[in-house]
C-alpha positions in Angstrom: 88.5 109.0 112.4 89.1 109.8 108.7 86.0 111.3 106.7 86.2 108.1 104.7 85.4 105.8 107.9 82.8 108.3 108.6 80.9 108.3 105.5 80.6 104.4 106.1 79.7 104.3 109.2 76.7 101.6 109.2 73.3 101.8 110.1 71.3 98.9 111.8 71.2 95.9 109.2 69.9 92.4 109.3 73.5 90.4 108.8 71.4 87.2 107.0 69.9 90.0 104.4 73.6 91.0 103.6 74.9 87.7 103.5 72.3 86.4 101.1 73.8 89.3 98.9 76.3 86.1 98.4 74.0 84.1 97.0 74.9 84.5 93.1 78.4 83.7 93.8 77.8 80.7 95.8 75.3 79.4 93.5 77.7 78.0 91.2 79.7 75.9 94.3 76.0 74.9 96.0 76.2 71.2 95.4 79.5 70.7 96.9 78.7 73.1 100.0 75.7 71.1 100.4 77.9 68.0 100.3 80.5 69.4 102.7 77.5 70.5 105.5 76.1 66.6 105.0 79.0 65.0 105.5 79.7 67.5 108.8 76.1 67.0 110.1 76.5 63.3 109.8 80.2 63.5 111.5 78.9 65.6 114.3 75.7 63.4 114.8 78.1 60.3 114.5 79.5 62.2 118.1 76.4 61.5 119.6 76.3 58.2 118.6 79.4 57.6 120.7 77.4 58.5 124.1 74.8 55.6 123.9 77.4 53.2 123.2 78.9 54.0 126.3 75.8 53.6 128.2 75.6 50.2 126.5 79.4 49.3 127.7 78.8 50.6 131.6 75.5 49.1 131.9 76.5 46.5 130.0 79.9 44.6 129.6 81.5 46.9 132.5 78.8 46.1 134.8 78.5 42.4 133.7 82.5 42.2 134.0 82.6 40.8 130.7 86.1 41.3 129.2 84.9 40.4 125.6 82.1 42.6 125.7 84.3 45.4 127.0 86.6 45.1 124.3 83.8 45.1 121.8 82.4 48.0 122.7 85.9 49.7 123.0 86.4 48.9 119.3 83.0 50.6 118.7 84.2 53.8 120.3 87.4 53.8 118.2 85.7 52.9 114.6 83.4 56.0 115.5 86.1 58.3 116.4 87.7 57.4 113.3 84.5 57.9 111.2 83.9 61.1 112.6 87.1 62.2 112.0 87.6 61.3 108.1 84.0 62.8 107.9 85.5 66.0 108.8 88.4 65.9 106.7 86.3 65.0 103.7 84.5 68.2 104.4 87.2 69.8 104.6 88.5 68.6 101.2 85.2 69.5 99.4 85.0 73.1 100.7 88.5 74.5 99.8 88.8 74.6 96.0 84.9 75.5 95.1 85.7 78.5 98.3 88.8 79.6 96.5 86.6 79.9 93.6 84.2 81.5 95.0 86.8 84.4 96.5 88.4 84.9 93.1 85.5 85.0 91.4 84.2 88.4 93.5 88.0 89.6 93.6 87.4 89.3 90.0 84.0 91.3 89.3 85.2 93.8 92.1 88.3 94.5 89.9 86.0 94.7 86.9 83.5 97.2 88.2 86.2 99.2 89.5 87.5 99.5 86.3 84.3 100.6 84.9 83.0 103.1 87.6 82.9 106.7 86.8 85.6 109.1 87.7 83.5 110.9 90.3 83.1 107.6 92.3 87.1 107.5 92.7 87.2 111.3 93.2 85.3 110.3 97.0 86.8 106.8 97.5 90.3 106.2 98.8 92.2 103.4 97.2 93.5 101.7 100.5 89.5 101.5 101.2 88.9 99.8 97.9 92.5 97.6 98.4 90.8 96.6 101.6 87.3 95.5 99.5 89.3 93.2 97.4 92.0 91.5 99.9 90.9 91.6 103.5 86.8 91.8 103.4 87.0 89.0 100.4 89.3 87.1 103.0 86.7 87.4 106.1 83.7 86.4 103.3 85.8 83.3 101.9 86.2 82.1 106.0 82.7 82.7 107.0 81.9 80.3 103.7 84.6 78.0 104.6 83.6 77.7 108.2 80.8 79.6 110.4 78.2 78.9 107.6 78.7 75.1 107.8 78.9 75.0 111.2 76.4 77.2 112.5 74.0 74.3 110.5 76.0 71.8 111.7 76.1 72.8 114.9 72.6 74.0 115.1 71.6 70.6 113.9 73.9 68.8 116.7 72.4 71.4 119.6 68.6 69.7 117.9 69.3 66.4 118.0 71.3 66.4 121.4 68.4 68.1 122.9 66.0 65.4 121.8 68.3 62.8 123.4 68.6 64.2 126.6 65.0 64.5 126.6 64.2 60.7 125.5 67.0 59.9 128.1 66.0 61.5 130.7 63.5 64.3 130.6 63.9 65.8 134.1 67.8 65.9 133.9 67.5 67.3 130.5 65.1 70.3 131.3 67.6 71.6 134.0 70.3 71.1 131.2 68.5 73.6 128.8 67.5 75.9 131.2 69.9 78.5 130.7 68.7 78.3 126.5 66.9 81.6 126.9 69.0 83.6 128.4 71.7 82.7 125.9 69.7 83.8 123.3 69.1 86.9 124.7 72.9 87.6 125.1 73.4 86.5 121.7 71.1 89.2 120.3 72.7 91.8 122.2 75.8 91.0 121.4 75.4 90.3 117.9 73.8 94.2 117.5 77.3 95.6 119.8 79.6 93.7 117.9 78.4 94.5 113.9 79.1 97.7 114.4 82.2 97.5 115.9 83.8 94.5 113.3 82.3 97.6 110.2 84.5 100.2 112.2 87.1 98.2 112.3 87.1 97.3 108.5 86.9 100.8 107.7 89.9 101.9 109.6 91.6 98.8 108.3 91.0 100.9 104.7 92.2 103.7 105.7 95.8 102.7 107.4 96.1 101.0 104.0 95.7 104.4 102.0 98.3 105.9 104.7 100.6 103.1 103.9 99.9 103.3 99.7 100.6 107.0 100.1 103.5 106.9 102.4 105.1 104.8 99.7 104.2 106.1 96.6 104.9 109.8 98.2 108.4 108.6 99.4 110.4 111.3 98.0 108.1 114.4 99.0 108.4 112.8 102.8 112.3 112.5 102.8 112.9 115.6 100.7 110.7 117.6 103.2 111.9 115.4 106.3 108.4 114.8 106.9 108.7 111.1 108.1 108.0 112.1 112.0 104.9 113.5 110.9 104.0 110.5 108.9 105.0 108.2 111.4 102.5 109.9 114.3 99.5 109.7 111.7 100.2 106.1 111.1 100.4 105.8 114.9 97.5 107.4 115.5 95.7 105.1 113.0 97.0 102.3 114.2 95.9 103.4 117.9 92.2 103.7 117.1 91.9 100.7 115.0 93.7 98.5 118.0 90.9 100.3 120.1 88.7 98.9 118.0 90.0 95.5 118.0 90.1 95.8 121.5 86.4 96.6 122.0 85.7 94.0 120.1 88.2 91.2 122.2 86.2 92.6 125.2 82.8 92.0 123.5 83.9 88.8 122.6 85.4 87.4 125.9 82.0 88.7 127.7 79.7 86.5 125.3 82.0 83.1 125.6 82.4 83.9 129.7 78.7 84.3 129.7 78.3 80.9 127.2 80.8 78.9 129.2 79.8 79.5 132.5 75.9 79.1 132.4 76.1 75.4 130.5 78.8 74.6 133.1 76.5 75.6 135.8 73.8 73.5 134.5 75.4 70.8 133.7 77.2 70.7 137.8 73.3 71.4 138.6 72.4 68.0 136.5 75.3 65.8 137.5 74.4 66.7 141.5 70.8 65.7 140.4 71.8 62.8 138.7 74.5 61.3 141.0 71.7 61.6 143.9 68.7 59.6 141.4 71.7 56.7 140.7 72.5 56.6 144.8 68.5 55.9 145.0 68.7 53.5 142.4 66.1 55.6 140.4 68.5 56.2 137.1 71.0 53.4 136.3 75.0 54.7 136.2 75.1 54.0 132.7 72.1 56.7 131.9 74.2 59.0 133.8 77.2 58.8 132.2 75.5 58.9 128.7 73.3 61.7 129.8 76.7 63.7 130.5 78.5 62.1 127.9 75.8 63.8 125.7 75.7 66.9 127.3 79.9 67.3 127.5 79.5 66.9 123.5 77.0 69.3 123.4 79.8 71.4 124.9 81.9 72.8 121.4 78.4 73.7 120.1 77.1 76.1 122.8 80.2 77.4 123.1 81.2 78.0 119.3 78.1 80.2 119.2 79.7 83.4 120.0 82.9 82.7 118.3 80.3 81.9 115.1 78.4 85.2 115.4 81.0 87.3 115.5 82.2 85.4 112.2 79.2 86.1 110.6 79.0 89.6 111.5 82.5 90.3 110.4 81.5 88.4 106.9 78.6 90.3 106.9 79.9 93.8 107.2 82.5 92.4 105.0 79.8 91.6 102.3 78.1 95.0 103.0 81.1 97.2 101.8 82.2 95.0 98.7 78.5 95.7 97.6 78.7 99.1 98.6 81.4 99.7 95.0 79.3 96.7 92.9 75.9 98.8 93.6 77.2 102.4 93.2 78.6 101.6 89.5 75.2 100.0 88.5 73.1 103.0 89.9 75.3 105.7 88.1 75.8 104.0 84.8 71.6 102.6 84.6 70.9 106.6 85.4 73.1 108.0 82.9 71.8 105.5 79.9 68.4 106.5 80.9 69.1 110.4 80.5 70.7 109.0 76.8 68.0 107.8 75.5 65.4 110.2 76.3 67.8 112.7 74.4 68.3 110.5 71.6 64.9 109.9 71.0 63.6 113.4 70.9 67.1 114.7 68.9 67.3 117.6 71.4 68.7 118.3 74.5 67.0 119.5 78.1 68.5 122.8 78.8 70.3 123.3 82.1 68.9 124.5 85.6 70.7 127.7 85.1 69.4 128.1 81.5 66.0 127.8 82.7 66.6 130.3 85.7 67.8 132.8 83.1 64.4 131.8 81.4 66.2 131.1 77.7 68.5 128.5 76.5 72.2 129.9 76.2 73.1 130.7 72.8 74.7 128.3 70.5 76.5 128.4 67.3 74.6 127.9 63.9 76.9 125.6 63.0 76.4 123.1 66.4 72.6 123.0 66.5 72.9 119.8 63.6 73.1 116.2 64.9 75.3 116.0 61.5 77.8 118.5 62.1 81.2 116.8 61.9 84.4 117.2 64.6 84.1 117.6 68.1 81.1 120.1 69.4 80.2 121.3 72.7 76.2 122.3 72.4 75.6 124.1 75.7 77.4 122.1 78.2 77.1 122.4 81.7 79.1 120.2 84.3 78.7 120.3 88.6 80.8 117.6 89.8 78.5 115.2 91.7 80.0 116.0 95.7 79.8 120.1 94.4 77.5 122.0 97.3 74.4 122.6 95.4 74.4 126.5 96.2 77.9 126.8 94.6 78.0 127.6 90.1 78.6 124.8 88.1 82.0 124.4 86.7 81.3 124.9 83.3 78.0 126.5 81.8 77.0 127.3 78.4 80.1 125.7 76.6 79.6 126.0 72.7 82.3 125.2 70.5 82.7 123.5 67.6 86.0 122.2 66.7 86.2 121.7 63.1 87.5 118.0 61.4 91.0 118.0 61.2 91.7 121.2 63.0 93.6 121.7 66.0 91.8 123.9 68.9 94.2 125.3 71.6 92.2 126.0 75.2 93.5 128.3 77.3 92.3 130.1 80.4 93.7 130.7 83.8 93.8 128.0 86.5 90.7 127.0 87.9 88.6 127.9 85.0 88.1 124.5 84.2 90.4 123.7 81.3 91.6 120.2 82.5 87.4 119.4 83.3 86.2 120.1 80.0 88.7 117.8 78.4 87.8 115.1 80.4 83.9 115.5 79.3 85.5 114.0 75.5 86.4 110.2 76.8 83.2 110.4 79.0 85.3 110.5 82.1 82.8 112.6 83.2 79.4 113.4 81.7 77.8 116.7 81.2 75.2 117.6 83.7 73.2 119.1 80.7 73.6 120.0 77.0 75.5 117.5 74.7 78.8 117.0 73.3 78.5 114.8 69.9 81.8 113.3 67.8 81.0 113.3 63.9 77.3 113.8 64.3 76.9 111.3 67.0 76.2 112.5 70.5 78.9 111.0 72.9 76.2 109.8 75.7 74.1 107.6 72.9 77.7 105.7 72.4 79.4 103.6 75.2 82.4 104.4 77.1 84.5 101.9 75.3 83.3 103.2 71.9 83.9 106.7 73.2 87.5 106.0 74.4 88.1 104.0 71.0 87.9 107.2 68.9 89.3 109.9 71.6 92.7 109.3 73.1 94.2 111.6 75.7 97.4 112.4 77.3 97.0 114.1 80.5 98.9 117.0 82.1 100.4 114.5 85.4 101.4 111.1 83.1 100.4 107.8 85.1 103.0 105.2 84.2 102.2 101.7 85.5 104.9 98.6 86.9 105.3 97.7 83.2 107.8 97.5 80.6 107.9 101.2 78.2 106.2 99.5 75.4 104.0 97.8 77.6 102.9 101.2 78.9 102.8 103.0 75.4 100.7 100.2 74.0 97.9 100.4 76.7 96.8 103.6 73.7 95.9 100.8 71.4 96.5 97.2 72.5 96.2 96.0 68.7 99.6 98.0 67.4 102.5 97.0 65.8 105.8 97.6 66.8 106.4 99.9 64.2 103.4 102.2 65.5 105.5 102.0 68.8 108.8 103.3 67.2 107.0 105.6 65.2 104.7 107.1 68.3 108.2 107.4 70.6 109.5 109.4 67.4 107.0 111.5 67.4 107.1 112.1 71.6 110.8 112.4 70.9 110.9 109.7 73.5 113.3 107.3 71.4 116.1 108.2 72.2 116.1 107.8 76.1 113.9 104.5 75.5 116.3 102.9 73.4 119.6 103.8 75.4 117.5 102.3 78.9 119.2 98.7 79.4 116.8 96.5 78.1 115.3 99.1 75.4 111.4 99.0 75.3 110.9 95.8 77.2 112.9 97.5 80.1 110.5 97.9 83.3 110.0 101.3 84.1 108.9 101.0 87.7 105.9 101.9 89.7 104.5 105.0 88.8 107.5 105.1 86.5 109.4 106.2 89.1 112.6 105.3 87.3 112.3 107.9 84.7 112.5 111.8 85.2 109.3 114.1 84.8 109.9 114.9 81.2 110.7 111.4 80.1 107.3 110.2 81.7 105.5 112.7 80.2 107.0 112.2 77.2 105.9 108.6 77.3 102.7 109.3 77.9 102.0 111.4 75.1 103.5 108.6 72.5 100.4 106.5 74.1 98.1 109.1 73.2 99.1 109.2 69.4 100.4 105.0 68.9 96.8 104.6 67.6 96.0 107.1 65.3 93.3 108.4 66.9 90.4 110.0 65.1 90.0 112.8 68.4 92.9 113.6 70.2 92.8 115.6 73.6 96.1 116.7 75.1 96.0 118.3 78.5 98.8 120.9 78.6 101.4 117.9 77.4 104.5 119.4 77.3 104.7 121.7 80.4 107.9 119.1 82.0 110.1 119.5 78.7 112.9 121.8 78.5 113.0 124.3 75.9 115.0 122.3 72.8 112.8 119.0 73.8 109.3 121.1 73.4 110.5 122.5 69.8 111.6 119.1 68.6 108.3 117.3 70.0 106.3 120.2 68.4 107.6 119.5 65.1 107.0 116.0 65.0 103.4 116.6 66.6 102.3 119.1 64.0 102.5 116.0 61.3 100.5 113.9 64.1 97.8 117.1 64.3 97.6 117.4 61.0 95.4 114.1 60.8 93.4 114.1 63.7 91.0 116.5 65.5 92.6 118.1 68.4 91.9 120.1 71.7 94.8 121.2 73.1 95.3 123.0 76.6 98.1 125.1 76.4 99.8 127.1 79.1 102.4 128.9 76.6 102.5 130.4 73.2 104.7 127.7 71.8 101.6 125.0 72.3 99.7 127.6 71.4 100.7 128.0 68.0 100.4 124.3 67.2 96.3 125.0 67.0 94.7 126.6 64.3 92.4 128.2 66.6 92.4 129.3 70.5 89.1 129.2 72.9 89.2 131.3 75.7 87.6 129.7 78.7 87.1 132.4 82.0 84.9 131.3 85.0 83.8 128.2 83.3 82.5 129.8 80.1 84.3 129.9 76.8 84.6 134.1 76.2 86.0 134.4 72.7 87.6 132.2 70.1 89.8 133.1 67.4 93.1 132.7 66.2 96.6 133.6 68.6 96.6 136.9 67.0 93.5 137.9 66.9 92.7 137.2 70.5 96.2 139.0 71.3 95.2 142.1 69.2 91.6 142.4 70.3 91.0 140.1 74.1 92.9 142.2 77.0 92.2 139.3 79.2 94.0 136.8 76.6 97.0 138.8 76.2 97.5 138.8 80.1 97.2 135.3 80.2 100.0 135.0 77.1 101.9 137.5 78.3 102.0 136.8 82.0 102.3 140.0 83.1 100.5 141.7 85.7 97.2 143.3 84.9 96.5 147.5 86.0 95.4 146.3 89.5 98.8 144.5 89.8 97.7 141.0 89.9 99.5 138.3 87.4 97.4 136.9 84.8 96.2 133.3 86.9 95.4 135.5 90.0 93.1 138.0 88.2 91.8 136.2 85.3 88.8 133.8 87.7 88.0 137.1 89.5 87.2 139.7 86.6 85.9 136.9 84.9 82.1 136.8 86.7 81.8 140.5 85.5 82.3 140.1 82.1 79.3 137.4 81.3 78.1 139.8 79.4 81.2 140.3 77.5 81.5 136.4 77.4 78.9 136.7 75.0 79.8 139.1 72.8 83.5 137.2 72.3 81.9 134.4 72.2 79.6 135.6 68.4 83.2 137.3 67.8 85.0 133.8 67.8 82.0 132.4 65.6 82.6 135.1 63.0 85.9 134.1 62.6 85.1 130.3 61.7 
């Protein structure tokens, strides 16, 4: 079992509490369902009807030998069965557009939330588990509408009135029919308990086979260039071996209730008709009360037996229902908590320092120039970040991040790997947010300011470009859906992403693929970064952008990115000294602190660990710059410091 079917494994939970979860979504549809379960109770009543008319026609006509009377009541019988049977296809009529309505409309505000939820929530949650939310769980919620929660009324209701029938008909006859009532409940209740949990582990392993499958496709290449389909193909069997386990136990759980259902109403009802037949051979119950007292009971038949079937509907729906809610109630609880921690900053214009601030019993030293609300640019004002699934007795990520990046300048970031480089660039589009200090845009402190407004003045292009099943202006315009076509010929220029674009069949309307695919490394990234810059933006973070070009491509996209840089406000994580030289200043960031800033040269002349990093070369223990860099790193806080007042002298 994968991690992911283990950290949804359900507890104990009342099935009607998670179905009336439904409740806002149905709401809209409830006249028409109401409607539909009428119509269905009055078709499934008019089946009971049919019974007492043929008591009337045995005691009656049949007995009489009345030919006219027989006929009559035989056109009775078929005027009912034609009633109840338009009854039912009315009902079926009225449920299936409001239900597909009703399906859409959660597929909808699933895909909405989704798009909204933090990037920590998709860090932990698989996409084939949140593919299986929003087709297969939606499906099992839409049936249960469609179906089980009509019919466990209607039925219910039938069961009610059948009961009382049997009663008014004959009272003896009818108590040994419901004799077997409380058992069957109690086998219900058991089985409804055994058989939640196993529809949940089903679902669950449903989600993960489809993240197998997504991956196996969208990692096609890595498996047949490293001949890894065998491999592949045993974890898919394996999958697919525990979830028809699953399905298995629950076939067995099912066939067990309906033997159980089946078998005791047969038993009662042989029990009633020996009982009976003996009563009409002593002439103390006429043959026509015996035949609608069976008649009754054989029509009482479906509903009995439908129960189990029903119930393990319901619980299917309801499991169902419990995991879409799961993702709608984990993006209200994070988003409510992080507003709240916004306001109370906002209101009293400074920040709460960090848990590590307080241990060290002082707030970590800032710059002059950060500690104003109206500085303008891009300022970090002691930053700390722990991503949310971090063990709590491991350091946060980053801590104490001060900078202030200047309007209109251009700030490279550079620091080995795993020091957090491509973290603290996601902290600017609220991605993330900080787990204490502040980071404020012009004066205004990102987490007052929503995500869209955040991610209207910050555009990023990150170091692996995402490409989406879209044409190549399609996917450069998804920067800034209101530009022009010129701002799309001018952004590829700038990229240096023209030329391949315009000689691709179609041009820019040609499709590019899934995951663009279609295109080599450098030509995604390349597109990419011409969605970063086709809307001007006012804040510009590029995450090492350039690492897939050749040599010639990175001068030529330099060039035309220097003009871009030299109107926006920039942080830049560079890997190289050609990015490098496209900032106007460098932060150093070691062990999740920023250790100096300066210029190139500066921090080559006067930061040993800088000019390893730019230089590549192996440090005096022998190590290359990525390997030694986090390590020497936690014994220089102290230094960290003292670069860190050096890089504000130089501002």
């Amino acid at each position: 079992m994968t991690p992911q079917t283990d950290r949804t494994t359900p507890s104990r939970r009342s099935a009607v509490r998670s179905l009336l979860r439904l409740w806002p979504f149905v709401r809209p549809v409830r006249t028409r369902l109401s409607l539909a379960a009428f119509v269905a109770v009055i078709a499934s009543c008019i089946g009971l009807v049919i019974p007492l008319v043929l008591k009337w026609l045995v005691d009656g006509p049949v007995a009489e030998r009345d030919p006219g009377g027989t006929w009559l009541g035989g056109g009775y019988l078929l005027l009912l069965g034609i009633a109840e049977a338009a009854l039912f296809g009315i009902r079926r009529v009225l449920v299936a557009r409001p239900l597909a309505g009703v399906e859409a409309a959660m597929r909808e505000a699933l895909y909405r939330h989704v798009q909204r939820l933090p990037v920590s929530f998709h860090d932990r949650w698989t996409s084939g588990q949140l593919l299986s939310r929003g087709t297969t769980d939606l499906q099992l919620v839409r049936m249960f509408l469609a179906f089980p929660l009509t019919f466990l009324l209607v039925n219910g209701a039938t069961i009610l009135v059948g009961c009382v029938l049997l009663l008014v008909q004959r009272w003896s006859l009818g108590l040994v029919l419901l004799a077997p009532v409380l058992p069957l409940m109690v086998m219900c209740s058991v089985f409804e308990a055994k058989y939640a949990v196993g529809a949940r582990r089903a679902q669950d392993q449903v989600g993960d086979l489809t993240t197998v499958v997504e991956e196996s496709v969208l990692g096609i290449r890595i498996i047949k260039g490293f001949g890894r389909h065998r491999s592949q193909a045993r974890a898919f069997k394996e999958l697919t071996h525990q979830l028809r386990t699953t399905e298995l136990h629950k076939a067995r759980l099912l066939a067990a209730i309906w033997c159980v259902m089946s078998m005791l109403p047969e038993i009662a009802i042989g029990a009633t008709l020996v009982i009976g037949t003996v009563q009409v051979a002593d002439g103390a119950l006429s043959a026509g009360t015996l035949v609608a007292f069976l008649s009754t009971a054989l029509a009482l038949r479906w509903p009995v037996d439908s129960i189990g079937f029903l119930l393990a509907m319901s619980n299917e729906a309801a499991t169902a229902t419990d995991r879409y809610f799961e993702v709608m109630d984990e993006a209200a609880v994070r988003d409510e908590a992080r507003a709240g921690e916004a306001g109370s900053e906002a209101a009293g214009g400074r920040r709460t320092p960090g848990a590590g601030e307080r241990a060290a019993g002082r707030a970590s030293p800032r710059a002059p120039e950060a500690c104003g609300s109206s500085v303008g640019g891009l300022v970090f004002d002691g930053v700390e970040f722990r991503y949310p699934d971090a063990a709590t007795d491991t350091p946060p990520t980053l801590r104490g991040i001060d900078l202030h990046i200047r309007p209109g300048e251009t700030m490279a970031l550079v620091g080995a790997t795993g020091s957090g480089k491509t973290t603290l660039t996601a902290l600017v589009p609220r991605l993330y947010d900080p787990t204490a200090g502040r980071i404020t845009v012009d004066g205004r402190d990102l987490a007052t300011l929503s995500r869209d407004e955040a991610r209207a003045l910050v555009a990023v292009a990150f170091e692996e470009p995402t490409l989406f099943s879209a044409t190549a202006a399609e996917n450069v315009l998804m920067g800034a859906e209101d530009a022009q076509e010129a701002d799309v010929i001018r952004a590829l220029r700038v990229a240096q992403a023209d030329g391949f674009v315009h000689a691709l069949p179609e041009g820019t309307a040609t499709q590019v693929g899934e995951q663009g695919l279609s295109l080599s490394g450098g030509q995604r990234q390349r597109l990419a970064l011409a969605r970063a810059v086709v809307g001007r933006p006012r804040f510009l973070i590029l995450d090492d952008p350039l690492s897939a070009l050749d040599v010639h491509t990175e001068a030529l996209v330099e060039a035309a990115l220097r003009q871009v840089l030299a109107s926006t406000t920039a942080l830049v994580v560079a890997h190289r000294p050609s990015t490098v030289l496209l900032a106007d200043r460098v932060a150093l960031l070691s062990g999740g602190r920023i250790t100096a800033v300066g210029t190139h040269h500066e921090l080559l002349r006067d930061n040993p660990e800088y000019a390893v990093l730019m230089s590549g070369e192996p440090d005096r223990d022998g190590r290359v710059a990525h390997e030694c860099a986090p390590e020497h790193s936690d014994h220089d806080q102290g230094r960290g410091d003292t670069g860190r007042r050096e890089g504000e002298s130089v501002r």
